[in-house]
N, C-alpha and C positions, 0 to 999 in steps of 0.2 A: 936717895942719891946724896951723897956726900959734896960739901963744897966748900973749900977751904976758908976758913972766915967765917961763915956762917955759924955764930954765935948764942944767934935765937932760934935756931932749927927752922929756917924758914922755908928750907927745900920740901920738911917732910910736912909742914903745916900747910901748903901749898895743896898737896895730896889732900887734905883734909876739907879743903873747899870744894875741889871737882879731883877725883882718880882720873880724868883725862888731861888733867893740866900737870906741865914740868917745869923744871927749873934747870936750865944748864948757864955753861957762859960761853958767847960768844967772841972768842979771842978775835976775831978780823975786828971787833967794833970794840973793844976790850972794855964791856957791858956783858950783864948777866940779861939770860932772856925766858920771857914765860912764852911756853907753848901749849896750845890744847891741839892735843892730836896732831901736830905738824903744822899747824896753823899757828902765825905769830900775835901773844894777847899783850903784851910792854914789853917794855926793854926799863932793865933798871941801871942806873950810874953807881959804878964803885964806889962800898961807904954808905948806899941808901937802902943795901938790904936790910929793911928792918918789918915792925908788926901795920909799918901806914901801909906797907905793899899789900898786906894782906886784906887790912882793912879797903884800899880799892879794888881787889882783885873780889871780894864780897859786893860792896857796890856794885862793880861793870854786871857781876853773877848776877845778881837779883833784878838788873834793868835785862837782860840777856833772858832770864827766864819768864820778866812778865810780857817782852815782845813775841815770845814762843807759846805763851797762853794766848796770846792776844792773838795770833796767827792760828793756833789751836781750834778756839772759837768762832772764828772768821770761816773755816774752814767745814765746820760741824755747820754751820749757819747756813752757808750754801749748799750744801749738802740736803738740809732741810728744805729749802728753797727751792733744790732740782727735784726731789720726794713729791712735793707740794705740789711747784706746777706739773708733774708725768700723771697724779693723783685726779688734778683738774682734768687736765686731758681726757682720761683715761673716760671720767665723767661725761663728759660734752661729748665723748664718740659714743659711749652709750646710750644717752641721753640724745644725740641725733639719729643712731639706728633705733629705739624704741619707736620714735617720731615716724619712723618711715618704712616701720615694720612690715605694714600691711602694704603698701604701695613693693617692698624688695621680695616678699613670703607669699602678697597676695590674702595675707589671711590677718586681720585685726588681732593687736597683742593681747587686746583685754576681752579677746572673748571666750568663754567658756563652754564649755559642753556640744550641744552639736551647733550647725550652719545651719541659720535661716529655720523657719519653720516653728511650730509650737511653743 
């Protein structure tokens, strides 16, 4: 995107931090504005387009991607957590029907070969 004044290309270096992020101006505020996907990320003042925008727009990126690993992880974590305790369960109802095999079947789990006798 082209934008009048923009001296150090800072529309197209923009693109180069995130493809989802733009640069237009918003004449109502007569301020240039960065947007990721329709969502507002600054507003910059006439005269301040320069490489510091960049340099925060890197910042907020890398605090924004380590809250998203962070949530990631968080996420993997409980997941393991619901695995684990269905795991447990899954145990202890086995481990309670083993116990009560012979009382539910009538016939003891650990026995082998025939009933009673020889």
């Amino acid at each position: 995107m082209y934008i009048e004044g923009d001296m150090f290309n800072i529309a197209s270096r923009v693109k180069d931090i995130d493809p989802a992020l733009s640069l237009s101006l918003d004449k109502r505020r007569g301020k240039y504005q960065i947007k990721r996907e329709n969502r507002h990320v600054m507003f910059v003042e006439p005269g301040q387009l320069h490489a510091g925008v960049l340099t925060q727009l890197r910042k907020n990126d890398l605090a924004r991607r380590r809250l998203q690993d962070y949530i990631i992880e968080l996420e993997r974590s409980e997941d393991e957590a619901e695995k684990r305790k269905a795991r447990n369960l899954s145990n202890q109802i086995e481990s309670i029907t083993l116990d009560n095999y012979d009382k539910i079947v009538g016939i003891p789990h650990f026995s082998c070969g025939t009933w009673g006798g020889n």
